[in-house]
C-alpha positions, 0 to 999 in steps of 0.5 A, spaced: 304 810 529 299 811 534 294 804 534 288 807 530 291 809 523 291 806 517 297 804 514 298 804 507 298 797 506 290 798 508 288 801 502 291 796 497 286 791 493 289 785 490 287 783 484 284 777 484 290 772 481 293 775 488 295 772 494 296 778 499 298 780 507 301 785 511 305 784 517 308 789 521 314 788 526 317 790 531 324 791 529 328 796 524 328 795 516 335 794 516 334 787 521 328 785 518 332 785 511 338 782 513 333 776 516 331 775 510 336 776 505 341 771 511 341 764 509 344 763 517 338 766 520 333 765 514 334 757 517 331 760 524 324 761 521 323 760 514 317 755 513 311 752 516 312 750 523 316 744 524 319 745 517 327 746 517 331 749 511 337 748 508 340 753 503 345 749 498 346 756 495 344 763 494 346 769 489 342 775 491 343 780 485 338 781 479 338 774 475 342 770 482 338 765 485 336 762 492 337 754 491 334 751 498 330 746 501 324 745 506 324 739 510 317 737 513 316 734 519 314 727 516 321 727 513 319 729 506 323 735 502 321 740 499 326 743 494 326 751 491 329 755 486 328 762 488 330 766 482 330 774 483 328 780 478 328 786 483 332 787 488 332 794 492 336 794 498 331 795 505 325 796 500 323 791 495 324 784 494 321 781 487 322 774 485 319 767 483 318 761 488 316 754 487 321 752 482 324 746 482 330 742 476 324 740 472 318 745 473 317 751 473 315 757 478 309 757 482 308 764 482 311 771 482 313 775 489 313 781 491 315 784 498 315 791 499 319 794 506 316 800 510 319 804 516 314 806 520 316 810 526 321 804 530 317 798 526 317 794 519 311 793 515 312 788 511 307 787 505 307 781 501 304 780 495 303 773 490 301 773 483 299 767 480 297 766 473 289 765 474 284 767 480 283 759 480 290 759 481 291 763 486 284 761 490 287 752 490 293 755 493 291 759 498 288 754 501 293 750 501 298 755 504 292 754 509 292 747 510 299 747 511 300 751 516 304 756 510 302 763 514 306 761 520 312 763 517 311 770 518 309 768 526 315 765 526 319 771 523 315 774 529 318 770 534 325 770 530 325 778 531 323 778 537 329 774 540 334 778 537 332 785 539 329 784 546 332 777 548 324 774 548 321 767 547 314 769 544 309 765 540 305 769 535 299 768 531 295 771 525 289 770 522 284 775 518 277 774 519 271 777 515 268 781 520 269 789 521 273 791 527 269 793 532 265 786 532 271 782 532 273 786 538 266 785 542 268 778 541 275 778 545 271 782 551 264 780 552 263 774 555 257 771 552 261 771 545 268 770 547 267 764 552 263 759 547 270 760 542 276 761 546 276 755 549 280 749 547 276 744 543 272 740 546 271 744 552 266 748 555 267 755 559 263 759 563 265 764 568 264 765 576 266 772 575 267 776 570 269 784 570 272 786 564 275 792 564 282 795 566 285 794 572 278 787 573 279 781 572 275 774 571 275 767 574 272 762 569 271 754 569 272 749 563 271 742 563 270 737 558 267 730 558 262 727 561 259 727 568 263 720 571 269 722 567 272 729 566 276 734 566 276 741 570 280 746 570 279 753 573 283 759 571 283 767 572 285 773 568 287 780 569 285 786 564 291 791 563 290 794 557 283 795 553 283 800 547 277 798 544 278 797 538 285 796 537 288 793 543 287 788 548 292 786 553 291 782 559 294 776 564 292 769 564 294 764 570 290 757 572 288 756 579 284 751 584 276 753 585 278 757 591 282 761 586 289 759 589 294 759 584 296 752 580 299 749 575 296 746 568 293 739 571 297 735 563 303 740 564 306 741 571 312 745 568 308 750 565 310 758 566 305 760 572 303 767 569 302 767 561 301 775 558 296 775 552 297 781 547 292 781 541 292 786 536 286 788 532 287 790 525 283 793 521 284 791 513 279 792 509 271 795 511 269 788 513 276 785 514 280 785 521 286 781 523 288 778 529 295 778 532 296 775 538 302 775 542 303 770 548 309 770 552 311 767 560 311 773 564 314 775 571 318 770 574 320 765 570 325 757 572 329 755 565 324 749 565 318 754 565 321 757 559 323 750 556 317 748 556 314 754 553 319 753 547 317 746 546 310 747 545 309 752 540 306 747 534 302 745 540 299 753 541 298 753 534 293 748 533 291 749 540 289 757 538 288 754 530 282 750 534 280 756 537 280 761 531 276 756 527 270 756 532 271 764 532 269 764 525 263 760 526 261 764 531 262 771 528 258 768 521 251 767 527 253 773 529 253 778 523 247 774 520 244 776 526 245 783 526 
């Protein structure tokens, strides 16, 4: 599949009840099955990040169930019945989640798998008993970080087939796709949301386009007492609007390589890969795929393991401020 057509799952409407997502990954349908219907591997990357699983048992047939239990960071265990209705091997998945000993489910799931080309497009859909229902828990999966967990099924994936440490992230904006676009590649836009929080940006150079590159500035605090960190990117990939690939390394003023000033140990070189996905007229995702890139020492490698709470909440941060930024621009527009 080319970058700019459609999939199916574009054209799907959810009711208003519904909670709906869609994910494509890179991997076959016969991988991405087997991942998730694994307890071993489903324990590698079902959940929040930070959460771990245990699965005390599981029948996968009409009528079985999953018993299994989430542990939160904080300690606190989230205990789950999953019990299946629908089960079609490499194609579809219905069951009900959110059951305990004493309640009953929270809502009904369904989870259809396409092969497209050498890929796997997961659509996910979640049926509630109302559109308040549905509306209280899509805020809660937000606030609990809930959609982390196809990221992390992302990363699972990608270690398994290329042998990879990757961190992805997705978030859906309402914006059309040529907006969101210009927000990643025109500088006026991108520098007052990309920074982390709490820092300012503001480029020395900036020629964006394949094979130009930009040196840029963030700082944070006052005058007396602040930081500076100087950084450069380096374009290779830009088909404008579905794709944007570029490489990103911190430097001193005079644009010599440096290491990040709170993490000496951190990868030199660091490659950002963001998809742009058109899901509705006024709806876009955002898949950005972050990985070390070029040589690499097994400490680098470690820290970048470790930190990928830290990259959510850093990019969580970030996204936040996009979407403010897009609302100022699409008034006024």
């Amino acid at each position: 599949m080319s970058a700019n057509q459609k999939t199916p799952a574009q054209l799907t409407q959810p009711k208003a009840n519904e909670i709906y997502l869609v994910r494509v990954y890179d991997a076959p349908v016969e991988l991405v099955w087997d991942a998730w219907i694994d307890p071993a591997q489903a324990a590698q990357w079902w959940g929040p990040r930070g959460f771990t699983l245990t699965t005390h048992s599981k029948d996968l047939r009409v009528g079985g169930a999953w018993h299994y239990t989430m542990h939160g960071p904080d300690g606190t265990d989230y205990p789950n019945i999953a019990t299946y209705y629908e089960i079609e091997p490499y194609k579809k998945l219905v069951y009900d989640h959110g059951a305990t000993e004493i309640s009953p489910p929270l809502f009904r799931v369904t989870v259809l798998f396409t092969t497209i080309g050498k890929k796997t497009q997961m659509e996910m859909t979640m049926a509630l008993a109302t559109a308040e229902a549905a509306t209280e828990t899509r805020k809660f999966i937000k606030q609990a970080g809930g959609e982390a967990t196809w990221d992390r099924f992302a990363e699972y994936l990608a270690e398994q087939i290329e042998h990879k440490e990757r961190f992805v992230i997705n978030r859906s904006f309402a914006a059309p796709i040529d907006v969101m676009y210009e927000m990643w590649t025109k500088v006026e836009h991108f520098s007052r949301w990309l920074p982390p929080t709490g820092f300012t940006m503001s480029f020395i150079r900036a020629d964006i386009r394949v094979g130009g590159s930009s040196f840029y500035k963030m700082t944070k605090g006052s005058s007396e007492n602040n930081i500076t960190m100087y950084g450069r990117a380096a374009y290779l990939e830009m088909d404008k609007p579905y794709r944007l690939v570029y490489t990103q390394q911190f430097c001193d003023e005079y644009e010599n390589i440096a290491r990040h000033p709170m993490a000496p140990v951190w990868p030199e070189t660091m490659l950002t890969t963001v998809q742009f996905t058109e899901e509705a007229e006024d709806s876009t995702r955002v898949t950005v795929t972050w990985e070390p890139h070029g040589a690499l020492t097994i400490e680098e490698l470690q820290a970048f393991m470790k930190e990928r709470a830290g990259m959510t909440i850093g990019w969580t941060g970030s996204f936040d401020k996009l979407e403010a930024q897009l609302q100022a621009v699409i008034q006024n527009n």
